[in-house]
N, C-alpha and C positions, 0 to 999 in steps of 0.2 A: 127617435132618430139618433140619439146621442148615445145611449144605449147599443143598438144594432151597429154603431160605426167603433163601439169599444169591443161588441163580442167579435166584430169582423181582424177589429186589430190584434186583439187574442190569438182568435185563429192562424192570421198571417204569422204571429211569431212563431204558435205549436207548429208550421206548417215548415219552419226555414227550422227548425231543431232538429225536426225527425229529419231533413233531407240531408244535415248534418251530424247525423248522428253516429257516425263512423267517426267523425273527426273527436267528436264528444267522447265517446268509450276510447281511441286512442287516445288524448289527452289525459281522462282519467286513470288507464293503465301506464301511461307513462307517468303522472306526480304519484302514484301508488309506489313505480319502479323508484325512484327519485328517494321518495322517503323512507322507501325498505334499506336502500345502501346506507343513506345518510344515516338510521338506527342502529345500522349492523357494523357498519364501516366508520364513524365519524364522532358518532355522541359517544361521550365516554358511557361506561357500565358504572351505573351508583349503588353503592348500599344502606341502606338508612339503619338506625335504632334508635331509643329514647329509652326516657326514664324520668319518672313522676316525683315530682317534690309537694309533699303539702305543708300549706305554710297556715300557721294559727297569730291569731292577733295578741292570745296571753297562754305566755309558756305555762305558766301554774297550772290554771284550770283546765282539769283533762276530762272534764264531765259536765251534762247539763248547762253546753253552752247555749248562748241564748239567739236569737235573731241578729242583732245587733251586731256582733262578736261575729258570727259569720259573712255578715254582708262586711266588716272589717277587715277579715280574712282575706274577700274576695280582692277588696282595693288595695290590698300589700301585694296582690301578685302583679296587678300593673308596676307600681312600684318596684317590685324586687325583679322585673324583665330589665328594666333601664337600666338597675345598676349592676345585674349581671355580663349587659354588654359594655360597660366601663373596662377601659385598657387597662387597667389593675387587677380587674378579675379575671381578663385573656390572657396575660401575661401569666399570672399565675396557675389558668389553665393547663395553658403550654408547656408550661415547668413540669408538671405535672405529668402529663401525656407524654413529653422527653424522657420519662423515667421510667416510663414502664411499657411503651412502646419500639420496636426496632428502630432502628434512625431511618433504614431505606424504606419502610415504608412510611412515615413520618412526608419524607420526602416525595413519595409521589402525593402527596394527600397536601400537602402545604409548603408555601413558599418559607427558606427557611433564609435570619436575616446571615450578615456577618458576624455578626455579634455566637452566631449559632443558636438565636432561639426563634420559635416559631412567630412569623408575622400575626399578628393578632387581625389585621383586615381577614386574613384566609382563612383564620379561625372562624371568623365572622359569619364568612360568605357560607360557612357548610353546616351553620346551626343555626334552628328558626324555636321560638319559646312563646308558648301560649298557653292560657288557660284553657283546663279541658272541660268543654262544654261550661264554660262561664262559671265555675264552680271553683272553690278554694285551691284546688289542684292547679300546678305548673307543672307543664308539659314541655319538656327538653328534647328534642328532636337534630339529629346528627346526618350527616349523608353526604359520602365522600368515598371516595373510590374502591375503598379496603374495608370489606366487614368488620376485622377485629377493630381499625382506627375507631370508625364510628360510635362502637360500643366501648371504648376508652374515653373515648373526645367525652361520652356522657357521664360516663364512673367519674370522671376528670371532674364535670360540673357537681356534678353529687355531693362531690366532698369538697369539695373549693367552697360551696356556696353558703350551708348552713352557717358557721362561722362568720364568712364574711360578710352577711347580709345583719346577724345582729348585730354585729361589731359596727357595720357603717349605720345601717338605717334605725337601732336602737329600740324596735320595736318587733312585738314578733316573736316568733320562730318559727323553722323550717326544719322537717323532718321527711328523710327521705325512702321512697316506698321502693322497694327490692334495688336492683341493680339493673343493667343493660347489657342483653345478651346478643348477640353474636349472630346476626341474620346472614343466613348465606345467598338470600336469593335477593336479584336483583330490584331496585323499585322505577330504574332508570336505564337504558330509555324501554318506552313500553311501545314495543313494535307495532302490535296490531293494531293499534288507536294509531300511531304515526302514519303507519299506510291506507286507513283509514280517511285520515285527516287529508292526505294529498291528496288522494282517490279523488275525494269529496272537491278540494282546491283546485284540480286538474278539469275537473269537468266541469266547473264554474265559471273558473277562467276562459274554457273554450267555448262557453255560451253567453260571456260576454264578447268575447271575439269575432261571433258566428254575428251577431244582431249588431254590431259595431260596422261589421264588414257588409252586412245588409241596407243599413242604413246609408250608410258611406256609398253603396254602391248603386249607380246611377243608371242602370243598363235597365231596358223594357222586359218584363217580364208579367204583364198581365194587359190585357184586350180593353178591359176598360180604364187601364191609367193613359192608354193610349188615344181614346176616346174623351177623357173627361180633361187631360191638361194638356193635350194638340187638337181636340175638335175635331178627328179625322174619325171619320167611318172605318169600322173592321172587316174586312171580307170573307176573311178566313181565319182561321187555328188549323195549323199543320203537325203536327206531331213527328218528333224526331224518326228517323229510319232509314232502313239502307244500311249500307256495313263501310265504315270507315276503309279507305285503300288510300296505298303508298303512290306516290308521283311515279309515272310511269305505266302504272296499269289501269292507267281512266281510258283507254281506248278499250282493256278488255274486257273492265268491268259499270259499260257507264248503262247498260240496260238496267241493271237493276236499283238505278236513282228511277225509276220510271214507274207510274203505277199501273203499267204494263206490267211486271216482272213478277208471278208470281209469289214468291215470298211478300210481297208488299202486303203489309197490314191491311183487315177489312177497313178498319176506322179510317185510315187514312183515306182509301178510296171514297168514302161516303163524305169524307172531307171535301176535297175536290167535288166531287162532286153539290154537294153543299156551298164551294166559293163560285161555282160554275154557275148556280142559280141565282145568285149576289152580284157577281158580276154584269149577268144579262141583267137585270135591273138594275144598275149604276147605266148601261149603258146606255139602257130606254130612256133613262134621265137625264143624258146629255144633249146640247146645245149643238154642238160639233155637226160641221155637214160630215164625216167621216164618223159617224158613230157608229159603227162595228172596227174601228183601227183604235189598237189601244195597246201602249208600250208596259213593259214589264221593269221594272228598277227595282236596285237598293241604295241605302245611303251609303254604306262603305263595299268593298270588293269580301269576298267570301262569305255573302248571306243568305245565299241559296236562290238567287235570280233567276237563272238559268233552267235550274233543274224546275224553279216555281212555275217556268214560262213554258217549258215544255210539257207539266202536268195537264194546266190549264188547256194546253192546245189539244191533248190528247183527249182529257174531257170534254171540251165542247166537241169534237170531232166523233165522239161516241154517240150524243144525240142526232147522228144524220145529215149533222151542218157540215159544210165544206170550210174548212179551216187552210190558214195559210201563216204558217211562222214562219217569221221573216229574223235571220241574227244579224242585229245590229250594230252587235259589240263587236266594233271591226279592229279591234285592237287586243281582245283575248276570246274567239271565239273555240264557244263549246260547242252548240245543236248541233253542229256534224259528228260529233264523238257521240253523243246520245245518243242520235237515231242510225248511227255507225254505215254515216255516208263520205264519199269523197269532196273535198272542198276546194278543188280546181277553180271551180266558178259560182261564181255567188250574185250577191247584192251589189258589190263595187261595180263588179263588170259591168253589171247590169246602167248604175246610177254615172260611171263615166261613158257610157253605151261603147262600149268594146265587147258585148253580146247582148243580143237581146233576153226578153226570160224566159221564154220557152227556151233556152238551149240552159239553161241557168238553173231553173227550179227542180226539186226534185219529188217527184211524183207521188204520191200513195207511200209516205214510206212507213203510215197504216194506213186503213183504209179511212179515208174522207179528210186527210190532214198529207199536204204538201208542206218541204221544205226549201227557204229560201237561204243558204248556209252565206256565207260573208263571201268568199270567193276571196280574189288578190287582196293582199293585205294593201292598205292606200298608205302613203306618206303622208296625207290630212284629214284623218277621218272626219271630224268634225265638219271643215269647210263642205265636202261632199256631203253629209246629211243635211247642210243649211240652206245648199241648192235649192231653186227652184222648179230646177227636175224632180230633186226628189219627190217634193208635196206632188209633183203628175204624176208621178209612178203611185204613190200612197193611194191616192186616190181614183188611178185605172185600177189596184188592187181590192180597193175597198168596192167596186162594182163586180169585180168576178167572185169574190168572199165571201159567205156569212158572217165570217170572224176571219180580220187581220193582227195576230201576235207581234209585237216588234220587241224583241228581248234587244235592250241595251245597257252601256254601262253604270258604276255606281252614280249617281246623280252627283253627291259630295268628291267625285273626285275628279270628273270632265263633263262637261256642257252635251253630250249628246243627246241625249233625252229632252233636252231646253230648247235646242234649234229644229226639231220636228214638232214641236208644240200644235201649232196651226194646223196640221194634216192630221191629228190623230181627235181621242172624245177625252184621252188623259192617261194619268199615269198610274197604273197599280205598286205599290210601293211595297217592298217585301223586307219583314225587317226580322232580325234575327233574334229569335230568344236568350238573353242573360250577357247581349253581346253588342247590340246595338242601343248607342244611349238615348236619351231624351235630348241630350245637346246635338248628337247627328241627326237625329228625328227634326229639330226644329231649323235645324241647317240645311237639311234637304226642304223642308217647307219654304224656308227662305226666299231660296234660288227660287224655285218655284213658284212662288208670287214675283218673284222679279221679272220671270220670263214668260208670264202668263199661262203659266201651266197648270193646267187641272187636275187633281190629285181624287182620282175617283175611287181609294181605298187604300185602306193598309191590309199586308198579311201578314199575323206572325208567323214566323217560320223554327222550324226545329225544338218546339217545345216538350221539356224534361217534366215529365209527370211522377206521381210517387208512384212506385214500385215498376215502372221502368215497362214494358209491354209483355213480359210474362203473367200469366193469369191474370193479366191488366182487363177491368171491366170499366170499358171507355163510355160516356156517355157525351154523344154529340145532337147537336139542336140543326134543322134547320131553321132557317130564320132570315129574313129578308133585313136589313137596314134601311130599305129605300121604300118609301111611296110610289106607286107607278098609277098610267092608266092601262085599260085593259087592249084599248085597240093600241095604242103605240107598243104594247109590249109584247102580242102576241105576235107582231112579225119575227120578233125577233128569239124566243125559243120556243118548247111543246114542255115543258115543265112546270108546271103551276103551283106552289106551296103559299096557300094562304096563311093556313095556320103553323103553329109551330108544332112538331111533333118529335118525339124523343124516344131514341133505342136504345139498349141496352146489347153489350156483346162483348162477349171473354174470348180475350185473343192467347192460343198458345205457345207465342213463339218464343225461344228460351236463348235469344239472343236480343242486346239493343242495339237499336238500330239509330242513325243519323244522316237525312237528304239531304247532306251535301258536297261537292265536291273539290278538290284543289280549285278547279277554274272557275267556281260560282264565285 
């Protein structure tokens, strides 16, 4: 098990990378752009040269040295590096390199003092001295901004040093191998490794960003964290679609939130159709004398309510049952833009009886599903759903009904869904992918233990799959979450899925799509 919950965490990460991976490649080409300027534009241009000193442990013998004498040799060059960075030996470097170097470029290469001679730190900083490959050889290495300086600063030490290192250290000698020639080509800065190097930085940094910001982010984005840390049954996975539209044209364009509307994805419809079979078994399961009335919610406003509540009706209304959606949400109502009817009269009229509902409802406006739109807007909606007309009304509906819909508002933001409670079997709760959090999720749960309300699902809504619904090969389950018996539940659809059974189907539409609207 430990195991399987480490390849699962794996995968969750491969999974949030790839869906970030535009962010990744721009980050990486931007520290790549970052460190090309910073090369080209910022680092200074260096030049290096050197030039090798070998130092012997006895000037005499020039022949048939022994082991000894060698390994001697070797430990005079630690030696003879210390006292070559001795301010006596830079100074006189300096002196040196003054005399046979131009002054202006002296200048750009080292700080010079007042005195007019070269600072010996700067001398310092531009020469680095080591044994070459651990062997009797000292290695003098120069690099500063001016090829000739470089190859002076070393001819400098060349001949400063033999001298000066018998005369101090008393042991020894140093004899030095050719001269230091004059590189023209840069050693500093080396481009390609630097954009390399950001390349590399840029997309690192943005993948720890990407899993920081995953982590940190507290939004519902999988069916069973919704299941395993709220206890609440899934009803559904809805997949994003539909085409994003400006305020203003959700009268023109609200059929096609519909899975009426040809363009609509197959997968989506087998969806619905799938939460349609889920649903009639949550409802067999309930307690409720109104069990065919059952409200539609989210925990915040724009989760896609509305559009969920009207799929669902249109669904069950395809299996032959006589449906009846009722919009509850008497303070932002949609169904009438959906089913692109007049909302004169509605439910208010109806629940303050200033019409009856036969003059209210609207008919077939597909075949087997009437509309019940909000009508006058009320100055109290809530008190009016808390009536005790209304529960009459729910439940004269719930007898002329197979299925009564009541889409109302977000649960987390007004009580109306809480004070119908007792007339309905519960509440379908619709919650939005990467949007709605586990802190809303368990605030709407709240309320709803407070006011006795039955919470007979979740659906998630709008979910972003990888590669988006083009050539997208969807695999959807049906699958029941509820126990039922077989006579309580065959009143109530002609649908039977025992088993779980699984399709396969490549959609190919070359747009993505999202169900929802300004007013969900």
């Amino acid at each position: 098990m430990q195991e399987n919950q480490e390849e699962l965490s794996l995968k969750q990460i491969f999974d949030i990378l790839i869906s970030k991976i535009w962010l990744i490649i721009l980050m990486g080409v931007l520290g790549l752009l970052i460190a090309f300027g910073v090369s080209k534009f910022i680092m200074p241009v260096l030049y290096r040269s050197s030039v090798s000193l070998y130092v012997k442990s006895n000037a005499d013998k020039k022949e048939n040295m022994s082991v000894s004498e060698i390994n001697a040799s070797k430990s005079l060059v630690e030696t003879y590096i210390v006292v070559l960075k001795n301010n006596t030996v830079l100074k006189e470097v300096g002196n040196n390199l003054i005399n046979n170097v131009d002054e202006d470029k002296i200048r750009k290469c080292f700080s010079i003092t007042d005195e007019g001679t070269i600072d010996t730190s700067s001398i310092l900083s531009c020469v680095s001295m080591q044994s070459s490959n651990g062997t009797e050889v000292l290695e003098i290495r120069a690099t500063t901004k001016d090829p000739e300086v470089s190859a002076a600063l070393c001819n400098s030490f060349s001949k400063v040093a033999p001298s000066f290192l018998v005369r101090v250290v008393g042991a020894g000698s140093v004899e030095t191998i050719g001269e230091a020639e004059i590189n023209d080509t840069p050693v500093s800065p080396r481009t390609k490794m630097n954009c390399a190097i950001g390349a590399f930085a840029g997309m690192f940094l943005a993948v720890v960003i990407v899993i920081l910001a995953d982590l940190l982010d507290n939004s519902i984005k999988s069916s069973d964290d919704i299941t395993n840390k709220c206890k609440l049954p899934v009803i559904g996975e809805i997949d994003q679609f539909g085409t994003k539209i400006k305020k203003g044209e959700a009268e023109v364009s609200a059929k096609r939130y519909t899975i009426l509307d040809p363009s609509t994805p197959f997968y989506v419809n087998e969806s619905y159709k799938a939460m349609r079979t889920n649903i009639t078994f949550a409802l067999a399961a309930s307690k409720s004398k109104n069990r065919n009335v059952f409200a539609v919610a989210s925990a915040n406003p724009s989760e896609g309510k509305s559009t969920t509540a009207a799929n669902i009706a249109i669904a069950l209304s395809q299996m032959d049952c006589k449906v009846l959606l009722v919009d509850a949400d008497l303070r932002k109502p949609v169904q009438h833009r959906i089913f692109r009817t007049n909302n004169k009269k509605g439910l208010t009229n109806v629940l303050v009886q200033m019409d009856i509902f036969e003059d209210c409802v609207k008919r077939d406006v597909i075949p087997n599903l009437d509309l019940l739109p909000t009508g006058t807007k009320p100055p109290n909606p809530s008190e009016i759903l808390a009536s005790d007309y209304t529960a009459d009304v729910l439940m004269g509906l719930s007898k002329l009904y197979d299925y009564v819909i009541v889409d109302t508002p977000p649960v987390n933001v007004v009580s109306d869904s809480m004070v119908i409670s007792k007339s309905i079997a519960g509440i379908l709760l619709v919650l939005k992918y990467g949007s709605t959090t586990f802190d809303d999720l368990k605030e709407a749960t709240r309320r709803s233990e407070l006011s006795n309300s039955n919470i007979i699902g979740c659906v998630l809504n709008g979910i972003k799959r990888k590669g988006g619904v083009h050539n997208y090969k969807y695999k959807y389950k049906y699958k029941s979450y509820y126990s039922y018996g077989s006579s309580s539940s065959s009143s109530h659809h002609n649908e039977h899925h025992e088993h779980e059974h699984e399709h396969e189907h490549t959609s190919g539409m070359g747009e993505d799509h999202e169900n929802l609207t300004e007013d969900d």
